[in-house]
PASEKOL-909095 format. One line per field, with one value per residue (C-alpha): x, y, z; residue in one letter. Coordinates in Angstrom, 3 decimals, always signed. Layout:
# residues N
x: (X | ...)
y: (Y | ...)
z: (Z | ...)
res: (A | ...)
# end
This chain:
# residues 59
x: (-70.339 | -72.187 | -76.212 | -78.134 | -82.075 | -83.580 | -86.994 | -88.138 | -90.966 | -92.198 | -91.081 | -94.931 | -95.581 | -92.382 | -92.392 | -96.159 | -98.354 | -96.434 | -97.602 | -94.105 | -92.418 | -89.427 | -86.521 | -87.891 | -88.115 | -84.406 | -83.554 | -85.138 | -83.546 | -79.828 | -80.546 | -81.805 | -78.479 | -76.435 | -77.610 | -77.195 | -73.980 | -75.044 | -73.245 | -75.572 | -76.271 | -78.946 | -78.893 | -81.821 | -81.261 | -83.626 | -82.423 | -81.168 | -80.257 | -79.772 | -82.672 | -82.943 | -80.303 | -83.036 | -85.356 | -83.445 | -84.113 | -86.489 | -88.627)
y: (-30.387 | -32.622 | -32.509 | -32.997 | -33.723 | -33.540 | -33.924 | -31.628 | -32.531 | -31.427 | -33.869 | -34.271 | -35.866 | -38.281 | -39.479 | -39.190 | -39.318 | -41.607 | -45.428 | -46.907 | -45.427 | -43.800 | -45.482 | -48.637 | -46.392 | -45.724 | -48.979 | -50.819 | -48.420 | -49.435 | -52.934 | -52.736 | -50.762 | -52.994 | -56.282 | -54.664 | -53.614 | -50.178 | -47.309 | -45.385 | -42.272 | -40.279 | -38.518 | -37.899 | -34.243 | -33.210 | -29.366 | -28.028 | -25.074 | -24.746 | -24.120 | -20.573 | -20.193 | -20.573 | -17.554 | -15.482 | -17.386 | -17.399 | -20.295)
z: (-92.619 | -90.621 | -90.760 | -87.822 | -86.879 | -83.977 | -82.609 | -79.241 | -77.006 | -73.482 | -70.568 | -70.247 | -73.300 | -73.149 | -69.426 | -68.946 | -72.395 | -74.166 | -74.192 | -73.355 | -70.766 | -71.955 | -70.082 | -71.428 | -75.426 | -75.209 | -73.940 | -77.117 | -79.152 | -77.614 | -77.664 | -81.515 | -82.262 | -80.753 | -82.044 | -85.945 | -85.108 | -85.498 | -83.541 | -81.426 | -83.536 | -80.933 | -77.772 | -75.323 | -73.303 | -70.958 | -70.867 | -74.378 | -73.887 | -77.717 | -78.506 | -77.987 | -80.762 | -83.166 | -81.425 | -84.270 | -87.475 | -89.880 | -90.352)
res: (X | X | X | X | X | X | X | X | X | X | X | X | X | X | X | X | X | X | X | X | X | X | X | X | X | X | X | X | X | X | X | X | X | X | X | X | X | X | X | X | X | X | X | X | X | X | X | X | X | X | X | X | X | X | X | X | X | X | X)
# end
């Protein structure tokens, strides 16, 4: 079974707070992956609707 991480934040914080803008973020990130030959292993969505799967468990 596959393990996955993931890391949530408002659309505030990533398109307005952050210091880089985030088009620019993801775009290093591709270009990094690519030039090690690295398959791209991440996934930006703006609406997860997943998340209220976890309004059940216990933390």
């Amino acid at each position: 079974m596959a393990t996955y991480h993931f890391v949530a934040a408002s659309q505030h914080f990533l398109c307005q707070e952050e210091r880089a803008p985030l088009q620019e973020t993801l775009a290093e990130r591709r270009r990094n992956y690519r030039d090690r030959g690295k398959e791209i292993d991440f996934w930006f969505l703006a609406h997860c609707h997943f998340f209220g799967a976890f309004k059940s468990w216990q933390w």
